[in-house]
N, C-alpha and C positions, 0 to 999 in steps of 0.2 A: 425631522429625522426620517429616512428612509425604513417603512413601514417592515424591514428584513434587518435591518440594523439588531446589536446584540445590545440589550438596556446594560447596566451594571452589576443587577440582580443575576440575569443569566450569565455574563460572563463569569462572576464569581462562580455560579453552580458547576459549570462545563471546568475550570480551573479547577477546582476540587475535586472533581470527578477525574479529571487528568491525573493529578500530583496524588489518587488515593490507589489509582494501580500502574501505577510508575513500577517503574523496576528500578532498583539499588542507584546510589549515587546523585541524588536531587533533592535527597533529605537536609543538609544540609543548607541549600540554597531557599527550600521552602521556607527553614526555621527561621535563618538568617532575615526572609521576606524581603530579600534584592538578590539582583543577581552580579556574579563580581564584574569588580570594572576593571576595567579596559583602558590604557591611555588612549588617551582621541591627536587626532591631529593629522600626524601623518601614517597612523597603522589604523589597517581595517580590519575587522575580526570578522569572522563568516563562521556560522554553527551550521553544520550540514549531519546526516547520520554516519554512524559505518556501513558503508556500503557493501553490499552480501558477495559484490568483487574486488577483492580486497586491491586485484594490479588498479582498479578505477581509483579509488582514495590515493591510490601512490603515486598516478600518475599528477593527480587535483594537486596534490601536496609538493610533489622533489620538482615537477615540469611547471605544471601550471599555476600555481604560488610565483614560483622565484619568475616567470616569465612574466604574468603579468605585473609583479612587481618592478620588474624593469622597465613594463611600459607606461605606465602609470605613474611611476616617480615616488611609490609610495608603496609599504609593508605591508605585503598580503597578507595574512595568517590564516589558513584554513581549520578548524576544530572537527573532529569528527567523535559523536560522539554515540551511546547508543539510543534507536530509534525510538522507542518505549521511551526516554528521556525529553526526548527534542519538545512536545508539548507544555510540560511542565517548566522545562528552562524558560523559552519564549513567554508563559503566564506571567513568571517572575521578574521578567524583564519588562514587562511591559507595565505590571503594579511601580516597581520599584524606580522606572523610567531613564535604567542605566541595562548596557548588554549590548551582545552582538549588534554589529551595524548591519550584517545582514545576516537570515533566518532562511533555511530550510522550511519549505511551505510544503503540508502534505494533505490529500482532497482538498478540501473544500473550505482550506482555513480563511482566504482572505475573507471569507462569509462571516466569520464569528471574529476574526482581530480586527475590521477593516480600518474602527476609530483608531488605530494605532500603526498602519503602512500608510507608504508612502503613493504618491500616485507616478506608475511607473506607463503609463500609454502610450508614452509618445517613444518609447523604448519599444514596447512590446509589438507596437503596431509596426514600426519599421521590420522588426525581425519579420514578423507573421507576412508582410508584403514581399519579405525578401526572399522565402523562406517556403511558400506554398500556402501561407495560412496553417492555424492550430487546429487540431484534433478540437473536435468536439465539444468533446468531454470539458476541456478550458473554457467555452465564452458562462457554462451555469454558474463555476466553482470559483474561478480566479478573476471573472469580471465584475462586478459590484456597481450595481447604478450606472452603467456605463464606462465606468473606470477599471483599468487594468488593476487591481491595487497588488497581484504579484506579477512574479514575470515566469511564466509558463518555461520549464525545465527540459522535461523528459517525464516517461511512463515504462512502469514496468509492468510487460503482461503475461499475468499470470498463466501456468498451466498444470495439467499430473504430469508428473515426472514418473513414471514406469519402467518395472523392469520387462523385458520382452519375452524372455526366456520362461518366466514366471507363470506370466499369463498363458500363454503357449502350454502349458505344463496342464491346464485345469481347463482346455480345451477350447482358450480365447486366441486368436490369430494375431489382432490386433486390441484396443486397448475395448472394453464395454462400450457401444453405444447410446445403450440407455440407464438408466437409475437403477431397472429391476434388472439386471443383467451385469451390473456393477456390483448389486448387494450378493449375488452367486459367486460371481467370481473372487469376490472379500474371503465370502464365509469359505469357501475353497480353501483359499490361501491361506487365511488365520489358522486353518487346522493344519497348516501344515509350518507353520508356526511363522508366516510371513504374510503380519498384517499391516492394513491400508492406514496410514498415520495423516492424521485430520486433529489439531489445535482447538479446542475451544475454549483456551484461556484469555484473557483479556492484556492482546497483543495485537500492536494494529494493523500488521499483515496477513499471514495464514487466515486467522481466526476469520475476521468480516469479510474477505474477500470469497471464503469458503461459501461463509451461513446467507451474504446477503446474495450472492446467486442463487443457490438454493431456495429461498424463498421464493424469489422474484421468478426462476425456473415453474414452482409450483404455480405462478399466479397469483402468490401475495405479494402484497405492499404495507406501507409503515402508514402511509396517508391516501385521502385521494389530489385529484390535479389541482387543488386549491391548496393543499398543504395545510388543511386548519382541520381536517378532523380528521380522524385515524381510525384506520378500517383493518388492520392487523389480523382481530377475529375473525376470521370467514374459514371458510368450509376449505379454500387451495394452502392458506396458511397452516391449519391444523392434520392436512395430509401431508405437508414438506416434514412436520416435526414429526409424525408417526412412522414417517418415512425415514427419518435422520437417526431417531430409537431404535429401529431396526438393524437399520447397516451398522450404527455404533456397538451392539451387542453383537452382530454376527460377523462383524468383517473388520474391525477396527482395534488397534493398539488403543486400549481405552485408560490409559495413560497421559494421552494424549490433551486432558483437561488444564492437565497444569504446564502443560508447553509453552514456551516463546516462537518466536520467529527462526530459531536455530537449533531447535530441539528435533525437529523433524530432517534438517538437512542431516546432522552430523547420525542422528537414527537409520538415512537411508544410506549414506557412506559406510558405514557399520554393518551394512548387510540384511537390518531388522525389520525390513518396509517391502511392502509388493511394490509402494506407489504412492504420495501424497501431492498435494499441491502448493504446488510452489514457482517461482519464477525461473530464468533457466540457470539460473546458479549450480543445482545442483550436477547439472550435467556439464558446465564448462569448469567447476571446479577438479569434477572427476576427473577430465580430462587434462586438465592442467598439474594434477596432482598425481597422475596415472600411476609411479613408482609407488605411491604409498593406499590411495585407494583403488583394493582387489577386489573381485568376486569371490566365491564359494570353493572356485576352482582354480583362483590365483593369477586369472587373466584381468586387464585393468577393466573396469567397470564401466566405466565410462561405453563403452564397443554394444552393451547390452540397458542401453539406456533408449528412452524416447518421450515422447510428449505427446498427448492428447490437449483438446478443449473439452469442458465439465459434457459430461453425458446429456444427450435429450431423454425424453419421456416423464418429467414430470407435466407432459400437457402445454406446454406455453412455448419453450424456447431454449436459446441458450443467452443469458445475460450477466456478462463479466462486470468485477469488479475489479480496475487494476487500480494499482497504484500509480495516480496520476498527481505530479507534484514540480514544482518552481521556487522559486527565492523569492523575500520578503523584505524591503529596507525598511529598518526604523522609523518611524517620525523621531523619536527622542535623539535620534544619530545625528551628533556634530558631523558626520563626513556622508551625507546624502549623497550630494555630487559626484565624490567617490565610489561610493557606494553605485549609483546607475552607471560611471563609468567602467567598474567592474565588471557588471551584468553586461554592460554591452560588449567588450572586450571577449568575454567568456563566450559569447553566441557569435561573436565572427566564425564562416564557418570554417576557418584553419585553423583555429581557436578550440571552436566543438568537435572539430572530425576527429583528431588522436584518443580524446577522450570517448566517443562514440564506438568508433574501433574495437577498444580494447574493452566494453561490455561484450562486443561478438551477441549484442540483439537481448540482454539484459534487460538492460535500458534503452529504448527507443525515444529519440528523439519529440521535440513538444508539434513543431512542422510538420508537414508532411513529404516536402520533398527528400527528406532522409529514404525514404522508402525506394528510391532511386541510387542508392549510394552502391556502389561497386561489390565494397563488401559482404552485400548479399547473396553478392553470385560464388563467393569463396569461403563461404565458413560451412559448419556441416549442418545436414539436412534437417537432423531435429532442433535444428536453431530458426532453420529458413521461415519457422510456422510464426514466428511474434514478428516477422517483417510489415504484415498489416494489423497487427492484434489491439494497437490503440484507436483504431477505426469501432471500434462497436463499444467499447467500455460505459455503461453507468456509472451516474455515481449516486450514492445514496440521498434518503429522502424521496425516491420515487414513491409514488405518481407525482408526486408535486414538487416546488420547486428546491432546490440542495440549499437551503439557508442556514443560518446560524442553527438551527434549534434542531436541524438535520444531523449539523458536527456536534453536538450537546448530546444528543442522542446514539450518535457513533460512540463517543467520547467514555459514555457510560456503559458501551456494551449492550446494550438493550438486545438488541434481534441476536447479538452470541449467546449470549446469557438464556434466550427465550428455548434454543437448545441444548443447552448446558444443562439447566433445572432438567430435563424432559430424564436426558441422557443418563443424568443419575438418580432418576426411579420418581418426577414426578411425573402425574399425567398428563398428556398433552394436553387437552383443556385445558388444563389448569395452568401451566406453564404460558400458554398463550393468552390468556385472558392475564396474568400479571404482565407480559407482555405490552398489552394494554391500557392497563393502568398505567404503567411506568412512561408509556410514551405522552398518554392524555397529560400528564403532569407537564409538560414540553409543550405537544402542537396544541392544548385545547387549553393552559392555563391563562 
């Protein structure tokens, strides 16, 4: 067995950890211990998220369902369901060895499912030849021993979404440059009762995309370039969280613990946010929603929005986590064949353009030739910045390599959590050193 492989023992712990901070609606299926079925044959079932663009799901579902079902000769069904969900559905399906025929893959899953996908190469490879080659970020996460075992998607990359007006007001032109120049312009803002909304609840977007740049900004890591022992504790890790306790008490909706993924959007639609990070959702929703989401002063919101990349000055850099993610066929799936047929179907690119489109730079493409598509040159400015933003993405697990015990480790929260405790009043040593424990139980047991 391939020395990265996930044994049984871990897959159960990372499953448990999954299905222990789920959110609502997968209670059921866990008890059950399968997941429901599906007739097989001629219908193929697909579990993907709800997407933060809601016209992106409806195009997948009313166009691109009944399209490719026409070409295929066979019943598409697309599911969408919520994101916080999708780990725990897929555990269950894969114990229980019934469920979707294909899975929504998110980081670095084929690492920790791989005994259970399908091997999709000769799929993936034709795209990636056709296509400019993948982003990066895909050959650590979605390749496995040389094998494609999912088929690389799209990436959403993250940014702050700001208001400009805001900032402007407290004597910033444009958005902070650096970390200590960020924490001024919060505590600003907060007094004037418009503060920076940052998640650090156990959510698999905001939250890790936040803490694990952060860290990696300051110059920590979870391991080093071997991946077997874990170096967390050091002097750059325990100034990010000193640094994180700060701005969370002077500049931060400190509310913000118990957030999901959509706590923060509908917070900064509402008026109650200088700025948080997020992907460009919240700026194309404004916009598309313009009659209903106003400003302060009744003009649509959207006119007074923008986007930054996270601030430099913690010393190192700037190092993104986006959400980089692809589809996953069953082994258990009677309709394989179907199943790749689909996938391929989906990445023709007449196929992927309408759908690409209508993110307006959401979602960016898994290729790189997208970065070439027209509709860059016509959508608006604060959108024009994720045209190259899947070009530098990490993924976690750095310094060493993103394996299974990397997603075990994501899965549990560890480096959110490692600022979470700080945030609500322990000490950062102390928070960091459990920190450490928690992960030695993973890369060093």
């Amino acid at each position: 067995m391939d020395a990265n492989a996930v044994n049984r023992r871990q897959f159960l712990k990372v499953s448990g950890a999954a299905a222990a901070v789920a959110a609502t609606g997968v209670e059921g299926i866990l008890a059950a211990h399968h997941a429901p079925a599906y007739a097989q044959g001629t219908k193929l079932h697909i579990v993907r998220w709800n997407d933060f663009i809601p016209e992106a799901d409806k195009w997948l579902k009313d166009t691109g369902a009944p399209a490719a079902s026409k070409a295929l000769g066979a019943e598409v069904q697309v599911e969408t369901i919520n994101a916080n969900d999708v780990q725990p559905r897929i555990t269950a399906a894969i114990q229980s060895g019934s469920g979707a025929d294909v899975f929504h893959l998110f980081y670095n899953w084929p690492q920790l499912y791989q005994n259970a996908l399908v091997d999709v190469s000769d799929l993936a490879n034709k795209v990636a030849k056709e296509q400019g080659g993948f982003y990066g970020v895909f050959q650590p996460s979605f390749n496995v021993g040389g094998k494609w075992l999912g088929m690389p998607h799209s990436i959403v990359g993250n940014a702050i979404a700001y208001r400009r007006s805001w900032f402007k007001e407290v004597g910033f032109d444009s958005f902070p440059k650096t970390w200590d120049d960020l924490r001024k312009a919060t505590a600003l803002l907060k007094k004037k009762g418009r503060p920076y909304g940052q998640t650090l609840g156990h959510t698999f977007g905001d939250a890790p995309t936040w803490a694990y740049p952060l860290l990696w900004s300051f110059g920590g890591a979870e391991t080093d370039k071997s991946g077997k022992k874990v170096v967390i504790n050091s002097k750059d890790t325990l100034e990010s969280v000193k640094y994180m306790t700060a701005l969370w008490k002077e500049g931060c909706d400190e509310g913000g613990l118990a957030w999901d993924d959509t706590n923060n959007n509908r917070a900064f639609h509402a008026g109650e946010l200088c700025a948080t990070l997020n992907g460009a959702s919240i700026y194309i929703v404004a916009k598309r929603q313009q009659d209903k989401i106003k400003d302060d002063k009744g003009e649509p919101m959207w006119q007074d929005i923008d986007h930054a990349l996270y601030p430099l000055g913690g010393g190192k850099g700037q190092f993104p986590l986006y959400f980089s993610n692809g589809h996953g066929v069953m082994k258990y799936s009677k309709n394989q064949k179907l199943a790749k047929d689909f996938l391929a179907w989906l990445h023709k690119k007449e196929n992927f353009e309408p759908w690409f489109k209508v993110c307006e730079g959401y979602s960016v493409a898994a290729t790189t030739e997208w970065e070439k598509h027209p509709m860059w040159g016509q959508i608006d400015k604060p959108l024009q910045m994720f045209r190259t933003a899947a070009r530098t993405t990490r993924i976690f697990g750095h310094a060493g390599p993103s394996t299974g015990k990397a997603t075990e480790a994501f899965s549990k929260y560890i480096v959110v959590d490692m600022y979470a405790k700080a945030v609500q009043g322990m000490k950062a040593e102390d928070a960091v050193k459990w920190a450490e424990t928690e992960l030695k139980k993973i890369y060093e047991a």
